[in-house]
C-alpha positions in Angstrom: 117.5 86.0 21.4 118.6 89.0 22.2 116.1 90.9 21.2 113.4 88.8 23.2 115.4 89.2 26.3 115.3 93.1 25.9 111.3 92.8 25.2 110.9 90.6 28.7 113.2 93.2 30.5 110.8 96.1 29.2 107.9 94.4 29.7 109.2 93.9 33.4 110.0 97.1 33.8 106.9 98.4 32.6 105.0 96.2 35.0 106.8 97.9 38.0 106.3 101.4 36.4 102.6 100.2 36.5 102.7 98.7 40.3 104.7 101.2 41.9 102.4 104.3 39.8 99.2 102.0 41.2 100.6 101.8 44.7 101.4 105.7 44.7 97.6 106.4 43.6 96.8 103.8 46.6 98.2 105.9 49.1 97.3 109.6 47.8 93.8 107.8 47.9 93.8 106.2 51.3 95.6 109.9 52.3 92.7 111.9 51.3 90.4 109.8 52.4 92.3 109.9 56.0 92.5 114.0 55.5 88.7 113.8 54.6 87.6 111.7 57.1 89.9 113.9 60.0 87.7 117.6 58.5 84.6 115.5 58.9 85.1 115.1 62.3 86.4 118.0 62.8 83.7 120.0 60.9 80.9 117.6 63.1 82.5 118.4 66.7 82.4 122.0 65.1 79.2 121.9 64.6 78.1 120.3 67.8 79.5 122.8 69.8 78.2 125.7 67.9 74.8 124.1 68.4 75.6 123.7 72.3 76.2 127.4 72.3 73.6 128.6 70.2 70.8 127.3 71.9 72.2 128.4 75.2 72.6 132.2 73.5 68.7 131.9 72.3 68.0 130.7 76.4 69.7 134.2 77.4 68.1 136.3 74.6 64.7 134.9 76.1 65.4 135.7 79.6 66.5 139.4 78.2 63.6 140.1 76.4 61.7 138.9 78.8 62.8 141.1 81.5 62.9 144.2 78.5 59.8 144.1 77.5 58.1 144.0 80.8 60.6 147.2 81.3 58.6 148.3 78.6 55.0 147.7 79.1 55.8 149.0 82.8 57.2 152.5 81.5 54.6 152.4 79.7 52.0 152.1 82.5 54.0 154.7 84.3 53.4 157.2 81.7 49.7 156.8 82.0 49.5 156.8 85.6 47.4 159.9 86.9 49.5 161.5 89.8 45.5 161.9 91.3 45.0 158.7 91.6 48.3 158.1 93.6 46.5 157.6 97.0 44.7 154.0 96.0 47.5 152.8 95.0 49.1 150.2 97.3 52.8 151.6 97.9 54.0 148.1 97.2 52.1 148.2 94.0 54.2 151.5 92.6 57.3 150.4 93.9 57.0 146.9 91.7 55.6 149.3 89.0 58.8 151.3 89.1 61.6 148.1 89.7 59.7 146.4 86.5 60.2 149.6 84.7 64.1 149.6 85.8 65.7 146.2 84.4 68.6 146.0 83.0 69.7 142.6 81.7 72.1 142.5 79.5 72.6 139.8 76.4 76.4 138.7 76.6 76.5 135.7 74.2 78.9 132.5 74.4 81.1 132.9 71.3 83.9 130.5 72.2 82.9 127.8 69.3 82.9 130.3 66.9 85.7 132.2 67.4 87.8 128.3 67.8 86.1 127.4 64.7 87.5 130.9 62.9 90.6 131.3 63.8 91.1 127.7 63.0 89.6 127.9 59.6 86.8 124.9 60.2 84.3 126.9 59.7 85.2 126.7 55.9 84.6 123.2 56.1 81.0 124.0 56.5 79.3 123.2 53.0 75.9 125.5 53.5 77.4 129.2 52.5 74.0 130.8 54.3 75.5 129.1 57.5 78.8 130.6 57.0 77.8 134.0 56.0 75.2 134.1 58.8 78.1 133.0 61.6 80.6 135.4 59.9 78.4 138.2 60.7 77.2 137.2 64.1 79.3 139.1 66.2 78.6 142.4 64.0 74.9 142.0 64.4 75.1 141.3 68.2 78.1 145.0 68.4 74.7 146.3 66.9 72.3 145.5 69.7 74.9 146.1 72.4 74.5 149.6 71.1 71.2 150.1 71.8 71.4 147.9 74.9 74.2 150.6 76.5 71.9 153.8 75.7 69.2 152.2 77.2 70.8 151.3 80.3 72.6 154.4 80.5 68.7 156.1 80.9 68.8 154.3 84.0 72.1 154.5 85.7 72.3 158.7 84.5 69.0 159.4 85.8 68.8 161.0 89.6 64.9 161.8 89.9 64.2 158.1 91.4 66.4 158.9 93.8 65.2 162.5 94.8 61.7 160.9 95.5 62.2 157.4 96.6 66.3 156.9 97.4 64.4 155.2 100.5 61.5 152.8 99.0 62.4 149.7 100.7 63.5 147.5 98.1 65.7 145.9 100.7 62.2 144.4 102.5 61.2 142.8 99.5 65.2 140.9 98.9 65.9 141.4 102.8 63.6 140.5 104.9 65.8 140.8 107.9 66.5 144.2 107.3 63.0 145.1 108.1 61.3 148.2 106.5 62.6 151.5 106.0 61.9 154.2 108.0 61.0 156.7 105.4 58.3 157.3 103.6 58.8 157.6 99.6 56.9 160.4 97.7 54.9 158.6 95.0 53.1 161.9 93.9 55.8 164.4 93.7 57.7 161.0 91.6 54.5 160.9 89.1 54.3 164.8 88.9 58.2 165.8 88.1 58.3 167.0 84.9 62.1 165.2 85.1 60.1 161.8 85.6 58.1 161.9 82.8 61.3 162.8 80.4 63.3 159.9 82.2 60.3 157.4 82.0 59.7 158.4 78.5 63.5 158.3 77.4 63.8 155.0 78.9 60.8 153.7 77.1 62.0 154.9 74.0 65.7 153.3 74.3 64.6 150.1 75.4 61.9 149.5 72.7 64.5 150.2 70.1 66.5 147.6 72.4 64.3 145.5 72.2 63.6 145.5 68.3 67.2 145.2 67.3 67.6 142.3 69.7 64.2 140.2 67.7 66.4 140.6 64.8 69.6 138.9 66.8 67.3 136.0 67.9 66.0 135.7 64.5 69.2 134.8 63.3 69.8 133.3 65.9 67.1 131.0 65.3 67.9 130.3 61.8 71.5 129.7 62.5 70.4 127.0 64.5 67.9 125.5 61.8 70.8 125.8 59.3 73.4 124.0 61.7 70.8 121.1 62.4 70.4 120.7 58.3 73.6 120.6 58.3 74.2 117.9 60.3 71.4 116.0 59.6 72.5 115.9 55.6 76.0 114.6 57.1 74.3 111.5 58.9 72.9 110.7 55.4 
C-alpha cells in the first residue's frame, strides 16, 4: 500500500514538474515572440523613416547637380568666349553667363533617421548586411564630397576679379525690379581679357567638376540605399 501511495505521489509530482516546465516554455515563447514582434516594428518604422529621408536627400542632390553642372558648362563657355566678340553680345546675356558660372548650392543631407536608428542600435535589426554597411558609411562618403564642395565654393567667395570689372552689373534689376538699373556700366572686355579671369574661371571649373563627380558617386549610393531599403521591406510584407 505503501508503496503505491509513494508511486501516485511521484507520479503527481512529476506531472507538475511537467506543467509548470511547460507553462515556463509558454511564456519564454509568448516573450520572444512579444520581443520579436516589438524589433519588427521597430525595425519597420526604421525603415520608413530612413526611406522618408532618403528620397528627400536624392531630391536635394538633384537640385545640386543641377545647378553644378550648369556652373560647369557655363565656365566652360566662358573659357571659350573671344574677348573680340564681346560687343554682340547682349550685356544681359554675359551677365547670366557669369551668375550661371557662379552657383553655389550646397548638399546638406537629412540624417536624423539614421543617426536615431544608430545610436539606438536598430539599425542591427536590419537583416540585408549591404544595407547596413552602405548606411554605416554614409556619412563618411557624404565628409568626402563636402570636401570638394568647400574648395569649390571657396574659388568663388576668394576670388576679387568679378568684382574689379563688374562690382556694378545689375543683378539687383533682374531679383529687384524696384531698384531700377544701375548706374554704371560693367566692363565685359577687360573681364574676358584678365589674365586673373581666366585662372579663376578655369580654377573654378576644375573644383566644381571634381564636385561634381564625387557627388554622382553619393547619389549612387544613394540610390541603391534606397533600392536595398524598399527590398527590405518588401521581403518583410511577405
Amino acid at each position: 500500500m505503501q508503496k503505491g501511495k509513494t508511486g501516485k505521489y511521484l507520479k503527481y509530482a512529476i506531472g507538475e514538474i511537467i506543467l509548470v516546465v511547460i507553462g515556463i516554455l509558454i511564456a519564454l515563447q509568448v516573450n520572444d515572440w512579444n520581443e520579436n514582434r516589438k524589433a519588427f516594428h521597430r525595425k519597420n518604422a526604421l525603415l520608413k523613416s530612413l526611406q522618408s529621408e532618403f528620397k528627400l536627400n536624392l531630391l536635394q542632390l538633384d537640385s545640386v547637380l543641377y545647378y553644378d553642372n550648369l556652373a560647369v558648362k557655363n565656365s566652360l563657355k566662358l573659357l571659350h568666349l573671344d574677348a573680340s566678340k564681346i560687343k554682340n553680345w547682349h550685356r544681359d546675356s554675359l551677365r547670366i553667363l557669369i551668375q550661371n558660372s557662379s552657383w553655389t548650392w550646397t548638399f546638406d543631407p537629412l540624417n536624423g533617421a539614421l543617426r536615431s536608428g544608430v545610436s539606438s542600435g536598430d539599425i542591427n535589426l536590419i537583416h540585408n548586411d549591404s544595407l547596413k554597411i552602405l548606411i554605416y558609411n554614409w556619412q563618411d562618403v557624404v565628409a568626402d564630397a563636402k570636401e570638394n564642395e568647400n574648395r569649390a565654393h571657396n574659388t568663388r567667395w576668394n576670388e576679387k576679379v568679378l568684382e574689379k570689372h563688374i562690382r556694378n552689373v545689375d543683378y539687383r534689376s533682374a531679383d529687384r525690379a524696384e531698384l531700377g538699373k544701375s548706374k554704371f556700366q560693367s566692363d565685359y572686355k577687360s573681364l574676358i581679357q584678365d589674365p586673373l579671369f581666366e585662372d579663376y574661371i578655369s580654377n573654378r571649373y576644375a573644383r566644381i567638376r571634381e564636385a561634381v563627380i564625387e557627388l554622382n558617386q553619393v547619389r549612387a549610393q544613394n540610390v541603391t540605399i534606397l533600392k536595398l531599403i524598399n527590398l527590405e521591406i518588401n521581403v518583410d510584407k511577405q
